[in-house]
C-alpha positions in Angstrom: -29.9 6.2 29.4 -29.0 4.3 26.1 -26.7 6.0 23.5 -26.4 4.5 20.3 -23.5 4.9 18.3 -23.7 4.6 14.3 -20.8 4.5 12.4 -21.1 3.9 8.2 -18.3 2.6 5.6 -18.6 6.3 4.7 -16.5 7.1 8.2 -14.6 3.8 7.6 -14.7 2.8 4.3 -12.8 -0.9 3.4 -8.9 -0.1 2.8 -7.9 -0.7 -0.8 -5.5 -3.3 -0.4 -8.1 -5.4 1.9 -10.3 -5.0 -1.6 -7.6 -5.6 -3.8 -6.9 -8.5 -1.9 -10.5 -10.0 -2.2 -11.0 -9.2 -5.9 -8.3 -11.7 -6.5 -9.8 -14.4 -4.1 -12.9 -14.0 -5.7 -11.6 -14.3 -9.2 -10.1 -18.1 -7.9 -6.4 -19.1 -8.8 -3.2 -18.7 -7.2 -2.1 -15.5 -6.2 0.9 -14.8 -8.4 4.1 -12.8 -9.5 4.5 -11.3 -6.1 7.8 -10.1 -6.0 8.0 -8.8 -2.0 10.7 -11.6 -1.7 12.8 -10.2 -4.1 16.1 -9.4 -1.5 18.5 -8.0 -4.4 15.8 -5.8 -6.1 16.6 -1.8 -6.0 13.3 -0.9 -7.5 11.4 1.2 -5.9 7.6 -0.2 -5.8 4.7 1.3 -6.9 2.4 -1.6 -6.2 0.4 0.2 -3.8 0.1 3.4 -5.7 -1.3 1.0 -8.7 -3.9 -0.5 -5.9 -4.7 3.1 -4.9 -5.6 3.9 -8.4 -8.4 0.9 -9.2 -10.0 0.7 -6.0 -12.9 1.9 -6.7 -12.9 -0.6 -10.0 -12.3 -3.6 -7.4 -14.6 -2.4 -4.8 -17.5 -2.4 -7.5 -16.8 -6.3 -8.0 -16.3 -7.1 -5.1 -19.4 -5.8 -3.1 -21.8 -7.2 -6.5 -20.0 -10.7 -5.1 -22.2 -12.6 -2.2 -19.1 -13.8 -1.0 -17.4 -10.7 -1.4 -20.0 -8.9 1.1 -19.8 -11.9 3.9 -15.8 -11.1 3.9 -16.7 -7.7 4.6 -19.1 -7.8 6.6 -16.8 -10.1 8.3 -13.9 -7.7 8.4 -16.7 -5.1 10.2 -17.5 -8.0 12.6 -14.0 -8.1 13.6 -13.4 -4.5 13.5 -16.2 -3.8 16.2 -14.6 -6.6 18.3 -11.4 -5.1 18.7 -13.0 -1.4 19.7 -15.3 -2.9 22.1 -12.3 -5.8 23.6 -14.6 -8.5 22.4 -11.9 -10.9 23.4 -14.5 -14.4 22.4 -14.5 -13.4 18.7 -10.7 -12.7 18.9 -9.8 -16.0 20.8 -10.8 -17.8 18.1 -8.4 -16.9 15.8 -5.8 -16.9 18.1 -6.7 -20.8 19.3 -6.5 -21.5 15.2 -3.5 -20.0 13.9 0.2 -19.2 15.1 1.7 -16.3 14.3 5.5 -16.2 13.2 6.2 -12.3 13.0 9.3 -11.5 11.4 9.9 -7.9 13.0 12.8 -5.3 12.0 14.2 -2.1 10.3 14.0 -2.1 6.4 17.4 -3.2 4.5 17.8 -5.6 7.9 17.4 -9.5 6.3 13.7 -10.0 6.9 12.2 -10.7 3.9 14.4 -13.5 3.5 13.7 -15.2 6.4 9.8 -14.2 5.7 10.1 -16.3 2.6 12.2 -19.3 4.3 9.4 -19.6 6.1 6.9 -19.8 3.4 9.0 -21.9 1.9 9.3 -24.5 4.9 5.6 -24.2 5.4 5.1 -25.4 1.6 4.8 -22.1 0.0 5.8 -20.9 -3.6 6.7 -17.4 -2.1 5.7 -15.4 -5.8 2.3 -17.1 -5.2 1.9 -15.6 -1.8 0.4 -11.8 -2.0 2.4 -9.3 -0.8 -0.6 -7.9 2.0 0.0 -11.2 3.3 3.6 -11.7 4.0 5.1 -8.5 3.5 5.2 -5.2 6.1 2.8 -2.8 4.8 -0.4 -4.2 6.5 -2.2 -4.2 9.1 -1.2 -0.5 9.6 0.8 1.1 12.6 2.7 4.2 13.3 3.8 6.7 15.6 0.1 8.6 16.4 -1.6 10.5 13.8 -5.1 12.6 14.3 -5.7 15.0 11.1 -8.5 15.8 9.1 -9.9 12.2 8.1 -7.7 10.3 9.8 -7.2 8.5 13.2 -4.1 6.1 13.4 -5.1 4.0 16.4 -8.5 3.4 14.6 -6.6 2.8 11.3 -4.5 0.9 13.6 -7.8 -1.5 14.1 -9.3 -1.7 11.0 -6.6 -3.2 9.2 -5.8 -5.7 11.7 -9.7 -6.9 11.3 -9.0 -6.8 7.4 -5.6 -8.5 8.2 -7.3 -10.9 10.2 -10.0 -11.8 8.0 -7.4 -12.4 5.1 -5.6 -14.5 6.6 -8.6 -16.8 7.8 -9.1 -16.8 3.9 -6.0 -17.4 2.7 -4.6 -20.1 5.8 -7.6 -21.6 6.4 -7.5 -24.6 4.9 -3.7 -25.5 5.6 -2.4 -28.2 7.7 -1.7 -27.4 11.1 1.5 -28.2 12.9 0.8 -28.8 16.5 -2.5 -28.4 16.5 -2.4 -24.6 14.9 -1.9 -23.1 11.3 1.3 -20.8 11.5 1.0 -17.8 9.9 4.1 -16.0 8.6 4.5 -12.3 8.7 7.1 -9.3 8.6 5.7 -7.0 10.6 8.2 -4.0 10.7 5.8 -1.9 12.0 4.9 -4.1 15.1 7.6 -2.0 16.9 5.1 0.6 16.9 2.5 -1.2 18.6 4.3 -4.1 19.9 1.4 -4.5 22.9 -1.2 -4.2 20.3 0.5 -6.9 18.6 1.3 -8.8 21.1 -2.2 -9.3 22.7 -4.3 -9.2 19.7 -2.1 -11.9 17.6 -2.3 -13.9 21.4 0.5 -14.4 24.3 1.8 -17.5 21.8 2.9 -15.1 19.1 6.6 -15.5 18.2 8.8 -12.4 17.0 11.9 -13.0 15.4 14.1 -9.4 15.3 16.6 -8.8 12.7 19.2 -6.1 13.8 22.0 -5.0 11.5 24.4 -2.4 11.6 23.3 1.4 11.3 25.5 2.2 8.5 25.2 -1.1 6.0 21.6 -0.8 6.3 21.8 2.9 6.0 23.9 2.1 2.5 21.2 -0.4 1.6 18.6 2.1 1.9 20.3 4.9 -0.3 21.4 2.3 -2.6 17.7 1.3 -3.1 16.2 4.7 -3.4 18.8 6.1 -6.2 22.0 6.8 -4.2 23.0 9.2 -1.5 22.2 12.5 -2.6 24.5 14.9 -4.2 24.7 17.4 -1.4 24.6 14.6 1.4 21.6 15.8 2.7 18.3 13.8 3.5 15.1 13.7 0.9 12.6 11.5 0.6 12.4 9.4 -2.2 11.0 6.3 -1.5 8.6 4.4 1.2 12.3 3.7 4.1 13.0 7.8 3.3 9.4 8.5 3.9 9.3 6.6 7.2 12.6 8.2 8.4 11.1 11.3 8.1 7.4 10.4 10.0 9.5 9.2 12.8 11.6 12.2 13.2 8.7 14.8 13.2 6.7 12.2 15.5 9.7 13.0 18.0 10.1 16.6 17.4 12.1 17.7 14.5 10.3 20.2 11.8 10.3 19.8 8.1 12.5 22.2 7.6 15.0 20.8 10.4 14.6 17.6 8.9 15.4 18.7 5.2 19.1 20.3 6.3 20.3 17.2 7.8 23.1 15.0 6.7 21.8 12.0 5.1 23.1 9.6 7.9 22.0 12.0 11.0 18.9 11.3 9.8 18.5 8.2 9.3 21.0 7.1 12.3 18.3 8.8 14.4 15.5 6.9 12.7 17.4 3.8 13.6 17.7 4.4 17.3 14.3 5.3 17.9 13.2 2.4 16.2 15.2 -0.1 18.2 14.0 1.7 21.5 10.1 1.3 19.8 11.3 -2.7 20.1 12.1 -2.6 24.1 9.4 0.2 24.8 6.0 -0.4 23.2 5.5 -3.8 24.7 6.9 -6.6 22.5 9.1 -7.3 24.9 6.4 -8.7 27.3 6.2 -11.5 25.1 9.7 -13.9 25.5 9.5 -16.0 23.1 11.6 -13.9 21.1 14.5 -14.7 18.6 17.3 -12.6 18.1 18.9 -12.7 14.5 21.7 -10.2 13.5 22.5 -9.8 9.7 25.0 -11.9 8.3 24.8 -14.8 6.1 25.8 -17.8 8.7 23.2 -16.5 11.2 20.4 -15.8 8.3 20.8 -19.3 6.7 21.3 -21.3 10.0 17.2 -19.5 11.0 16.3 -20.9 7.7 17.9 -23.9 8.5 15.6 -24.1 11.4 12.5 -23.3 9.7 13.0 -26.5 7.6 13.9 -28.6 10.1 11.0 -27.5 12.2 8.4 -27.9 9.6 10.3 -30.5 7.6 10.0 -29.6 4.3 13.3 -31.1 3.3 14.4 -27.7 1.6 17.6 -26.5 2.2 18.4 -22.9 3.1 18.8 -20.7 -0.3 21.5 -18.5 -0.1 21.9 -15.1 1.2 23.7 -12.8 -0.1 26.1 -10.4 1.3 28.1 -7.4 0.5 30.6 -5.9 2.4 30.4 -2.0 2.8 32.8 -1.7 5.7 34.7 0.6 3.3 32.9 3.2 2.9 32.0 6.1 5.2 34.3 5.8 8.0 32.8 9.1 9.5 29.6 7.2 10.0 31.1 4.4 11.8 32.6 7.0 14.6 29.0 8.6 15.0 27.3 4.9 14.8 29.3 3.7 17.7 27.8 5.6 21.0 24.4 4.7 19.9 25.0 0.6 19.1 26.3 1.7 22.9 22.7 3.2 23.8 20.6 0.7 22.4 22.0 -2.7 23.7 22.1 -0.7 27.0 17.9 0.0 27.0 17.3 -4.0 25.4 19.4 -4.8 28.3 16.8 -3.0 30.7 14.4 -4.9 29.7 15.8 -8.5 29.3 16.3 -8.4 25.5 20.2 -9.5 24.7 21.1 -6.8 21.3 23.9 -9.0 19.9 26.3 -6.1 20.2 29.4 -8.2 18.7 28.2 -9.2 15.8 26.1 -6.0 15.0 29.6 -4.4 14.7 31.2 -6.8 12.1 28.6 -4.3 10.0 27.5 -6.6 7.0 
């Protein structure tokens, strides 16, 4: 018996940011005025709510485009490879490119060292999109299954889309050791680090960036408007958002959520996360670098970078600020689960630089 299965870009129609990204290759020029790399900005973005909102604008020009179709189609191609473990079509991209995936929680140093690496590769980082090198694509997440919505397929689709972008936008550059590299932070490849891991190929490097629980937690209140008046947590902005996701994904309700101290929250967040990077199968892969947050360790990696791809750059600066002041309450409840965390890494052969961690840039 033969069952065929029909599935239409009604079921799975093209993301938006896989059009938007298209419209603008079609339209020829450099990319511009990406601002992803931006490590001092407190803005809050609304990129992707702008994106959202002319989809269906870009979609019309890009399907009327010859070109346009064939990267579609393309992306579909891909798509059905990864549901059906088409490894051949996969392979190929893997024997092409080399993926450097810069992997870690927000407010943790990894869009700098995402654009030191565009930069040692040659790039003019505001010229690079923000799909590309930035975290918010391909998608992953703790599971989701709602009305309209399957996370494992959303999962694959924008991986094909990723993929097909990036054959776009790397294709023509000069390989180093017989393989384009292909920058990335990829916060979410926690989530999925298998996934990840096996569909980006067994050559993949990760680079983590781990900082301490409460200067990153300070970084991310800073960035959405301050710490609320009351102390509590609310959601505000994309980290806030993703704090709360996780926290329901393991249990906690709305309302439990909404009557939690600010840093309960989001210390929780934090450890769960870290435990995503020794549980979920990035770990399998060693080729894995280890970078806590503080300006010697963050410039000596991008030291690296442009001695490994000799650009004859030198590092640019990063810049620190010291918060060790404030909230001494938090440090007490951080400590136990620093504690907890290096102990599961350890478990599974990943080293959490423990010492350094602490100094709490």
């Amino acid at each position: 018996m033969g069952v065929d299965i029909r599935l239409t870009d009604r079921q799975l129609p093209v993301s938006p940011v896989f059009v938007d990204f298209l419209r603008q290759h079609l339209a020829g020029g450099d990319f511009k005025d990406a601002k992803w790399h931006d490590q001092l900005s407190e803005e809050l973005s609304t990129d992707q709510r702008d994106v959202i909102k002319q989809a269906a604008e870009n979609a019309k020009l890009v399907i009327e485009s010859p070109q346009g179709q064939e990267q579609v189609k393309r992306a579909y191609e891909l798509l059905v490879a990864l549901m059906t473990g088409d490894t051949d079509k996969i392979r190929d991209i893997q024997f092409r490119f080399h993926f450097i995936n810069i992997i870690g929680v927000p407010r943790h140093g990894g869009s700098y060292l995402t654009k030191e690496l565009f930069r040692s590769l040659g790039y003019d980082p505001e010229k690079v999109p923000n799909v590309i090198a930035h975290d918010g694509f391909p998608e992953a997440s703790p599971f989701r299954f709602e009305p309209g919505v399957n996370s494992w397929i959303s999962s694959l689709q924008t991986m094909a889309e990723y993929l097909t972008m990036v054959e776009l936008f790397f294709g023509n550059d000069k390989p180093h050791t017989g393989k384009v590299i292909v920058p990335k932070k990829l916060l979410k490849g926690s989530y999925a680090g298998g996934f990840f891991h096996r569909v980006l190929g067994e050559s993949v490097e990760h680079i983590l960036t781990v900082r301490h629980p409460v200067s990153s937690c300070i970084s991310t209140y800073e960035k959405s408007g301050g710490l609320p008046e009351d102390g509590k947590f609310k959601v505000r902005g994309n980290i806030e958002e993703w704090v709360r996701r996780d926290l329901e994904y393991t249990g906690s309700s709305a309302a439990d959520i909404a009557k939690m101290d600010y840093f309960d929250a989001y210390l929780r967040y934090w450890e769960q996360y870290h435990y995503y990077v020794a549980t979920t199968g990035l770990s399998a892969n060693r080729n894995i670098q280890i970078v806590p947050y503080n300006q010697e360790r963050m410039m000596a990696t991008s030291q690296g970078f442009q001695h490994r791809f000799a650009s004859g750059l030198e590092p640019e600066a990063f810049k620190v600020f010291d918060k060790r002041d404030r909230h001494p309450d938090w440090f007490d409840m951080a400590a136990p689960v620093i504690r907890r965390v290096t102990e599961v890494w350890e478990r599974v052969g990943l080293e959490f630089p423990e010492e350094e961690v602490m100094a709490a840039w």
